[in-house]
C-alpha positions in Angstrom: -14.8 -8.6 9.4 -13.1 -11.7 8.2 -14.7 -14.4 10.3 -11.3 -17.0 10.3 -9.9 -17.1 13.2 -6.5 -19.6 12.4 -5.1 -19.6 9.2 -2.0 -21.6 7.9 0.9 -20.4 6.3 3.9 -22.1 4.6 5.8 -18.7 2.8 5.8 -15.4 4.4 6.9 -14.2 1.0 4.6 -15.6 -1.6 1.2 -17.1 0.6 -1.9 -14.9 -0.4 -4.7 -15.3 2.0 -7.4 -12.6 0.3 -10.6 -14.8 -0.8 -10.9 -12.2 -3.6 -11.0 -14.7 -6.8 -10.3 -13.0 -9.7 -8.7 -13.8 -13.0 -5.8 -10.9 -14.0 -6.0 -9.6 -17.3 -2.3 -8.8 -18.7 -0.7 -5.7 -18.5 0.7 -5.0 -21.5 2.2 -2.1 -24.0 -1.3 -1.4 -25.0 -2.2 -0.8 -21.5 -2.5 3.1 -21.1 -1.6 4.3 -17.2 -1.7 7.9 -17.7 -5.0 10.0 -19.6 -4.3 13.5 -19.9 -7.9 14.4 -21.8 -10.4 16.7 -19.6 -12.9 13.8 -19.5 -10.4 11.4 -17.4 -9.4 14.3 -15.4 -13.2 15.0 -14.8 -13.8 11.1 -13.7 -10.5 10.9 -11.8 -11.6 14.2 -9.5 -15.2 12.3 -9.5 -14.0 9.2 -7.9 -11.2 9.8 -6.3 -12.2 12.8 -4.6 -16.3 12.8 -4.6 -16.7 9.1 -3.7 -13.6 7.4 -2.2 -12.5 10.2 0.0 -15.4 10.3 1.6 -16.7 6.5 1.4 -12.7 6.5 2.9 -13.2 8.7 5.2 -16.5 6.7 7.0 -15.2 3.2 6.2 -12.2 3.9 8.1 -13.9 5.7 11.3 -16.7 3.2 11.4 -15.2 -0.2 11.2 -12.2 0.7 12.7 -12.1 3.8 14.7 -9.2 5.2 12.9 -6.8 7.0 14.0 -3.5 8.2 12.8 -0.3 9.3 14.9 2.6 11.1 13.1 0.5 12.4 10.1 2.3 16.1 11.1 5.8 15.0 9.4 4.1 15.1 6.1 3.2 18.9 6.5 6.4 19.9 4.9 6.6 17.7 2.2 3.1 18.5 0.5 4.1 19.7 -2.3 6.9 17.2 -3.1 6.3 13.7 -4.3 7.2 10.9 -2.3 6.9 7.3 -1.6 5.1 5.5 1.1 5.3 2.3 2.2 2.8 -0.1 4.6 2.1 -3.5 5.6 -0.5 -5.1 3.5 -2.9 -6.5 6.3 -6.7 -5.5 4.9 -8.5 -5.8 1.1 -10.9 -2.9 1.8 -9.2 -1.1 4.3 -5.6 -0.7 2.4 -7.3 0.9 -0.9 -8.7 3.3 1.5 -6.2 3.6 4.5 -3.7 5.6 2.2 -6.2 8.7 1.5 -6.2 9.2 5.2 -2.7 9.8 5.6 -2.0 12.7 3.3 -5.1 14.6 2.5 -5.0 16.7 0.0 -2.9 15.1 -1.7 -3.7 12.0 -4.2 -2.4 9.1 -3.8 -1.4 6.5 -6.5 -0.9 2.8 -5.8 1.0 0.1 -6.7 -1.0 -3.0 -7.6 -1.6 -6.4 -8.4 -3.0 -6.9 -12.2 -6.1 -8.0 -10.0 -7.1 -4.7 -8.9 -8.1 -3.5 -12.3 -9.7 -6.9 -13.6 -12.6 -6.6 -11.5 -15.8 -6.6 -13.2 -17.3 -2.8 -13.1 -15.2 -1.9 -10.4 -11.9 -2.6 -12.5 -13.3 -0.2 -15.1 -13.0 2.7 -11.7 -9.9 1.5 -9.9 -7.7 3.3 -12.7 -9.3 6.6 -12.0 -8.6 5.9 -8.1 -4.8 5.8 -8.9 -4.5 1.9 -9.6 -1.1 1.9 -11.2 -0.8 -2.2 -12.4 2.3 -3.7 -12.3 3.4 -4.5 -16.0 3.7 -8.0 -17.7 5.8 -6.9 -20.7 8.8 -5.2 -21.6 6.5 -2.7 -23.1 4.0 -2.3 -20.6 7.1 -1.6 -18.2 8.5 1.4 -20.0 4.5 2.9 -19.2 4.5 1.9 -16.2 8.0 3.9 -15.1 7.0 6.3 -17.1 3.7 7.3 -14.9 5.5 6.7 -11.4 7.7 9.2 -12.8 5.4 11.7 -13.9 2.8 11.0 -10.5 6.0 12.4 -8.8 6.5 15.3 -10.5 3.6 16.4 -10.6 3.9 16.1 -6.6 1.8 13.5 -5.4 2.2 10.3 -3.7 3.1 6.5 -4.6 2.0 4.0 -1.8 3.3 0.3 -2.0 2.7 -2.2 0.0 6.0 -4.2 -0.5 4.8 -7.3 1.2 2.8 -7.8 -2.0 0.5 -10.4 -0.9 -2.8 -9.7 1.5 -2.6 -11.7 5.3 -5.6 -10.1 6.7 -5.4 -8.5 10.6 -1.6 -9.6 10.7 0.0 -8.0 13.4 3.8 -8.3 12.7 5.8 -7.3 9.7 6.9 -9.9 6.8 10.0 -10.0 5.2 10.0 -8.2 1.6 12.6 -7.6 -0.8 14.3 -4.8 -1.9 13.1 -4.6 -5.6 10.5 -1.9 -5.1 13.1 1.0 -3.1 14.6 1.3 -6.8 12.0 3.5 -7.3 12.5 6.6 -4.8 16.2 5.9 -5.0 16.5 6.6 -8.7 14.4 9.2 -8.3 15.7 10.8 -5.6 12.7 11.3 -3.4 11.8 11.0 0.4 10.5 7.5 1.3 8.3 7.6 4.4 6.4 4.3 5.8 3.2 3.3 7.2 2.4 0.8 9.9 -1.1 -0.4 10.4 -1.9 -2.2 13.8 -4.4 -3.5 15.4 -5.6 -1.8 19.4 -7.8 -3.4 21.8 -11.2 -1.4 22.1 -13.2 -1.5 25.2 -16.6 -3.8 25.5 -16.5 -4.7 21.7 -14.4 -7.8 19.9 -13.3 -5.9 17.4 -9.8 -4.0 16.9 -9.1 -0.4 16.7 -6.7 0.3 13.7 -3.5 2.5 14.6 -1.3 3.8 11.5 1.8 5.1 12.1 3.9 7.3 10.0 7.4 7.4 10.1 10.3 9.2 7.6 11.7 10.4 5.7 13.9 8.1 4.9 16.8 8.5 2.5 19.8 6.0 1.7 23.4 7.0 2.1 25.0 8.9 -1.4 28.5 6.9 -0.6 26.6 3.6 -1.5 26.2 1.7 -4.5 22.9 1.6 -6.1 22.2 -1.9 -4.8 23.7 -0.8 -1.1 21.1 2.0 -1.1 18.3 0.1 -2.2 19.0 -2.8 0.9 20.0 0.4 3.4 16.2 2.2 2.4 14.9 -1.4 2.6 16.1 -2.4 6.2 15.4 1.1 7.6 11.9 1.0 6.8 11.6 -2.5 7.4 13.1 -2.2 10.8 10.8 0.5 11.4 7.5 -0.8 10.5 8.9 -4.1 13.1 8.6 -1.5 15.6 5.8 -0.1 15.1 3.9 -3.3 14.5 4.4 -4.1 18.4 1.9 -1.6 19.7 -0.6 -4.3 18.0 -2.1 -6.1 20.9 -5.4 -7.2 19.3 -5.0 -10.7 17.5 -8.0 -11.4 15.5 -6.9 -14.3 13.1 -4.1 -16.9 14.6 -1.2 -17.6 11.8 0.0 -21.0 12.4 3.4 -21.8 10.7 2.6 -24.9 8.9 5.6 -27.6 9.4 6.6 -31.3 7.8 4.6 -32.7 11.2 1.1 -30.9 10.4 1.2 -30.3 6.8 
Protein backbone atom coordinates (compact mmCIF):
# COMPACT_ATOMS: atom_id res chain seq x y z
CA UNK A 1 0.00 0.00 0.00
CA UNK A 2 1.34 3.41 -0.80
CA UNK A 3 2.56 4.64 2.48
CA UNK A 4 1.96 8.75 1.62
CA UNK A 5 -0.52 9.97 3.35
CA UNK A 6 -0.79 13.92 1.83
CA UNK A 7 0.16 14.56 -1.55
CA UNK A 8 0.13 17.93 -3.43
CA UNK A 9 -1.37 18.73 -6.48
CA UNK A 10 -1.35 21.80 -8.88
CA UNK A 11 -3.33 20.20 -12.30
CA UNK A 12 -6.07 17.74 -12.02
CA UNK A 13 -5.43 17.21 -15.76
CA UNK A 14 -1.78 16.67 -16.27
CA UNK A 15 -0.11 15.91 -12.37
CA UNK A 16 1.14 12.20 -12.35
CA UNK A 17 1.70 10.90 -8.87
CA UNK A 18 2.83 6.99 -9.80
CA UNK A 19 6.61 6.62 -8.42
CA UNK A 20 7.05 4.19 -11.34
CA UNK A 21 10.30 5.84 -13.14
CA UNK A 22 10.61 4.73 -16.43
CA UNK A 23 11.91 6.08 -19.62
CA UNK A 24 9.09 5.52 -22.75
CA UNK A 25 10.39 4.14 -25.75
CA UNK A 26 8.55 5.75 -28.97
CA UNK A 27 5.69 4.28 -30.52
CA UNK A 28 6.20 4.38 -33.83
CA UNK A 29 5.16 2.90 -37.58
CA UNK A 30 7.52 0.03 -36.85
CA UNK A 31 5.74 -0.72 -33.74
CA UNK A 32 3.50 -3.90 -34.54
CA UNK A 33 0.05 -3.96 -32.14
CA UNK A 34 -1.52 -6.82 -33.58
CA UNK A 35 0.39 -10.74 -34.13
CA UNK A 36 -1.77 -13.06 -35.79
CA UNK A 37 1.10 -16.10 -35.89
CA UNK A 38 0.04 -19.26 -33.56
CA UNK A 39 3.14 -18.62 -31.37
CA UNK A 40 1.71 -14.94 -30.13
CA UNK A 41 -1.65 -16.47 -29.84
CA UNK A 42 -0.04 -19.29 -27.76
CA UNK A 43 1.81 -16.57 -25.43
CA UNK A 44 -1.20 -14.21 -25.33
CA UNK A 45 -3.59 -17.29 -23.97
CA UNK A 46 -0.37 -18.02 -21.60
CA UNK A 47 -0.35 -14.77 -19.90
CA UNK A 48 -3.24 -13.34 -20.19
CA UNK A 49 -5.25 -16.15 -19.19
CA UNK A 50 -2.74 -18.73 -17.25
CA UNK A 51 -1.06 -15.99 -15.15
CA UNK A 52 -2.87 -12.63 -14.98
CA UNK A 53 -6.30 -13.95 -14.55
CA UNK A 54 -5.57 -15.72 -11.84
CA UNK A 55 -2.50 -13.62 -10.20
CA UNK A 56 -5.76 -10.98 -10.92
CA UNK A 57 -8.05 -12.85 -9.45
CA UNK A 58 -5.93 -13.14 -5.76
CA UNK A 59 -4.36 -9.75 -6.03
CA UNK A 60 -7.68 -8.24 -6.16
CA UNK A 61 -9.47 -10.42 -3.23
CA UNK A 62 -6.45 -10.19 -0.99
CA UNK A 63 -5.34 -6.70 -0.90
CA UNK A 64 -8.61 -5.35 -1.40
CA UNK A 65 -11.42 -7.56 -0.74
CA UNK A 66 -12.95 -7.04 -4.10
CA UNK A 67 -16.12 -6.79 -4.91
CA UNK A 68 -18.06 -5.79 -7.89
CA UNK A 69 -21.77 -4.50 -8.06
CA UNK A 70 -23.48 -4.23 -11.49
CA UNK A 71 -21.24 -6.82 -13.30
CA UNK A 72 -24.93 -8.51 -14.49
CA UNK A 73 -25.45 -5.57 -17.31
CA UNK A 74 -22.62 -6.93 -19.23
CA UNK A 75 -24.38 -10.46 -19.59
CA UNK A 76 -25.97 -9.37 -22.82
CA UNK A 77 -23.37 -7.76 -24.38
CA UNK A 78 -20.72 -10.65 -24.30
CA UNK A 79 -20.35 -11.25 -27.46
CA UNK A 80 -20.27 -7.60 -28.68
CA UNK A 81 -17.29 -5.36 -28.37
CA UNK A 82 -17.46 -2.42 -26.27
CA UNK A 83 -15.69 0.25 -24.43
CA UNK A 84 -15.10 0.67 -20.84
CA UNK A 85 -14.13 3.49 -19.02
CA UNK A 86 -12.67 3.95 -15.14
CA UNK A 87 -10.96 6.20 -12.94
CA UNK A 88 -7.28 5.66 -12.85
CA UNK A 89 -6.61 5.53 -8.97
CA UNK A 90 -4.12 2.26 -8.58
CA UNK A 91 -0.63 1.08 -10.69
CA UNK A 92 -1.20 -2.66 -9.79
CA UNK A 93 -4.61 -2.74 -9.19
CA UNK A 94 -5.91 -0.97 -12.57
CA UNK A 95 -3.89 -3.49 -14.96
CA UNK A 96 -5.78 -6.11 -13.03
CA UNK A 97 -9.13 -4.56 -11.87
CA UNK A 98 -10.48 -4.76 -15.62
CA UNK A 99 -10.19 -8.81 -15.92
CA UNK A 100 -12.56 -8.84 -13.03
CA UNK A 101 -15.27 -7.12 -14.62
CA UNK A 102 -15.99 -9.16 -17.74
CA UNK A 103 -14.65 -12.62 -17.50
CA UNK A 104 -14.46 -14.36 -20.18
CA UNK A 105 -13.89 -11.96 -22.16
CA UNK A 106 -10.31 -10.23 -22.88
CA UNK A 107 -9.71 -7.13 -22.19
CA UNK A 108 -7.39 -4.68 -24.12
CA UNK A 109 -6.02 -1.45 -22.63
CA UNK A 110 -5.22 1.72 -23.50
CA UNK A 111 -1.78 2.89 -22.33
CA UNK A 112 0.85 5.04 -21.59
CA UNK A 113 4.26 4.32 -23.90
CA UNK A 114 5.49 3.42 -20.24
CA UNK A 115 3.65 0.33 -19.88
CA UNK A 116 5.53 -1.56 -22.52
CA UNK A 117 9.09 -0.02 -21.78
CA UNK A 118 9.52 -1.84 -18.72
CA UNK A 119 12.46 -4.01 -18.51
CA UNK A 120 11.20 -7.87 -18.84
CA UNK A 121 7.94 -7.02 -18.02
CA UNK A 122 7.47 -4.60 -21.14
CA UNK A 123 8.54 -7.57 -23.26
CA UNK A 124 4.77 -9.35 -21.51
CA UNK A 125 2.55 -6.36 -21.25
CA UNK A 126 1.78 -6.62 -25.12
CA UNK A 127 0.59 -10.12 -24.79
CA UNK A 128 -1.74 -8.83 -21.76
CA UNK A 129 -3.48 -6.50 -24.23
CA UNK A 130 -1.13 -3.27 -23.77
CA UNK A 131 -2.32 -1.28 -26.67
CA UNK A 132 0.39 1.98 -26.56
CA UNK A 133 -0.74 5.09 -27.50
CA UNK A 134 1.10 6.11 -30.86
CA UNK A 135 3.86 8.88 -31.31
CA UNK A 136 3.64 9.10 -35.14
CA UNK A 137 1.40 9.54 -37.88
CA UNK A 138 2.35 6.05 -38.74
CA UNK A 139 2.19 4.44 -35.57
CA UNK A 140 -1.47 6.02 -35.33
CA UNK A 141 -2.89 4.33 -38.45
CA UNK A 142 -1.69 0.75 -36.27
CA UNK A 143 -2.95 1.76 -33.50
CA UNK A 144 -6.78 2.52 -34.97
CA UNK A 145 -6.31 -0.13 -36.83
CA UNK A 146 -6.08 -2.83 -33.70
CA UNK A 147 -8.90 -0.97 -31.59
CA UNK A 148 -10.79 -1.62 -34.55
CA UNK A 149 -10.13 -5.12 -35.08
CA UNK A 150 -10.13 -5.90 -30.87
CA UNK A 151 -13.75 -4.85 -31.46
CA UNK A 152 -14.78 -6.95 -33.97
CA UNK A 153 -13.45 -9.58 -32.97
CA UNK A 154 -15.82 -8.88 -29.80
CA UNK A 155 -13.71 -8.07 -26.97
CA UNK A 156 -13.28 -5.18 -24.78
CA UNK A 157 -11.19 -1.74 -24.82
CA UNK A 158 -10.79 -0.26 -21.17
CA UNK A 159 -9.41 3.38 -20.84
CA UNK A 160 -8.78 5.14 -18.14
CA UNK A 161 -9.46 8.73 -19.54
CA UNK A 162 -8.02 10.53 -16.61
CA UNK A 163 -4.69 9.44 -18.13
CA UNK A 164 -2.46 10.11 -15.33
CA UNK A 165 -2.22 7.74 -11.95
CA UNK A 166 -3.44 9.62 -8.32
CA UNK A 167 -3.25 6.70 -6.17
CA UNK A 168 -6.50 5.87 -3.60
CA UNK A 169 -8.24 9.05 -5.04
CA UNK A 170 -11.70 9.12 -4.10
CA UNK A 171 -13.46 11.57 -6.49
CA UNK A 172 -13.46 11.84 -10.23
CA UNK A 173 -11.09 14.24 -12.27
CA UNK A 174 -11.95 16.16 -15.10
CA UNK A 175 -10.96 14.46 -18.56
CA UNK A 176 -11.50 15.47 -21.99
CA UNK A 177 -13.40 14.18 -24.63
CA UNK A 178 -10.62 13.03 -27.10
CA UNK A 179 -10.83 9.33 -26.21
CA UNK A 180 -15.15 8.92 -26.75
CA UNK A 181 -14.14 9.27 -30.60
CA UNK A 182 -13.46 5.88 -30.46
CA UNK A 183 -16.90 3.97 -29.56
CA UNK A 184 -18.70 6.84 -31.34
CA UNK A 185 -17.13 6.17 -34.71
CA UNK A 186 -17.52 2.86 -34.18
CA UNK A 187 -20.64 2.67 -33.07
CA UNK A 188 -20.37 0.61 -29.97
CA UNK A 189 -21.86 0.57 -26.36
CA UNK A 190 -19.66 2.57 -23.91
CA UNK A 191 -20.14 1.32 -20.31
CA UNK A 192 -17.91 2.88 -17.26
CA UNK A 193 -16.27 1.75 -14.18
CA UNK A 194 -15.96 3.35 -10.82
CA UNK A 195 -13.45 2.17 -8.37
CA UNK A 196 -13.90 3.38 -4.68
CA UNK A 197 -12.55 2.97 -1.70
CA UNK A 198 -15.06 1.26 1.58
CA UNK A 199 -14.20 1.29 5.13
CA UNK A 200 -13.35 -2.37 6.44
CA UNK A 201 -13.90 -3.26 9.91
CA UNK A 202 -10.74 -3.62 12.58
CA UNK A 203 -8.11 -3.11 9.74
CA UNK A 204 -6.72 0.42 8.15
CA UNK A 205 -6.95 -0.56 4.97
CA UNK A 206 -9.89 0.10 2.35
CA UNK A 207 -12.17 -2.30 0.68
CA UNK A 208 -12.28 -1.58 -3.14
CA UNK A 209 -15.89 -1.20 -4.67
CA UNK A 210 -16.31 -1.13 -8.64
CA UNK A 211 -19.20 -0.19 -10.07
CA UNK A 212 -20.43 -0.70 -13.47
CA UNK A 213 -22.71 1.44 -15.20
CA UNK A 214 -24.05 1.60 -19.23
CA UNK A 215 -24.49 1.36 -21.75
CA UNK A 216 -24.10 4.50 -22.82
CA UNK A 217 -24.78 5.77 -26.34
CA UNK A 218 -24.75 9.59 -27.65
CA UNK A 219 -27.72 10.95 -29.38
CA UNK A 220 -27.71 10.22 -33.60
CA UNK A 221 -29.25 14.03 -34.12
CA UNK A 222 -25.78 15.33 -32.83
CA UNK A 223 -22.78 16.36 -34.60
CA UNK A 224 -19.76 14.31 -34.18
CA UNK A 225 -18.15 16.66 -31.68
CA UNK A 226 -21.78 17.04 -29.73
CA UNK A 227 -21.73 13.23 -29.32
CA UNK A 228 -18.33 12.87 -28.28
CA UNK A 229 -18.95 15.85 -25.25
CA UNK A 230 -22.83 14.15 -24.68
CA UNK A 231 -20.86 10.35 -24.13
CA UNK A 232 -18.22 12.34 -22.24
CA UNK A 233 -20.45 14.09 -19.63
CA UNK A 234 -22.76 11.04 -19.21
CA UNK A 235 -20.08 8.91 -18.12
CA UNK A 236 -18.38 11.50 -16.35
CA UNK A 237 -21.37 12.45 -14.43
CA UNK A 238 -21.77 8.99 -13.65
CA UNK A 239 -18.54 7.88 -12.39
CA UNK A 240 -19.09 11.52 -9.89
CA UNK A 241 -21.76 9.51 -8.55
CA UNK A 242 -20.50 6.57 -8.00
CA UNK A 243 -17.28 7.92 -6.58
CA UNK A 244 -19.37 9.11 -3.36
CA UNK A 245 -19.91 5.73 -1.85
CA UNK A 246 -15.96 6.12 -1.18
CA UNK A 247 -15.68 6.83 2.44
CA UNK A 248 -12.16 5.51 3.05
CA UNK A 249 -9.48 8.39 2.57
CA UNK A 250 -6.14 6.86 2.56
CA UNK A 251 -3.87 9.65 0.91
CA UNK A 252 -5.03 13.59 1.62
CA UNK A 253 -4.79 15.68 -1.86
CA UNK A 254 -4.02 19.14 -0.92
CA UNK A 255 -4.66 21.70 -3.78
CA UNK A 256 -1.43 23.49 -3.84
CA UNK A 257 -2.08 27.50 -4.07
CA UNK A 258 0.27 30.87 -4.71
CA UNK A 259 0.29 31.00 -0.52
CA UNK A 260 1.88 27.29 -0.06
CA UNK A 261 3.59 26.67 -3.23
Amino acid sequence: MDKRTVIYYSDELNDEFSTAQITPKKIDGSYRYCYDSLFKRFTHFFWYRMVATPIAFIYTKIVFHHKVIGKDILRKYKNTGYFMYGNHTHDIGDAFIPNMLNIPKDNYVIVHPNNVSMPYLGKITPSLGALPLPDDMAAYKNFIRAVERRIKEGHTIVIYPEAHIWPYYTKIRPFTDASFAYPIKLGTPVFCFTNTYQKRKNSKKPNMVTYIDGPFYPRDNLSAKEQKKELRDKVYETMCLRAENSNAVCIQYIKRDEKNG
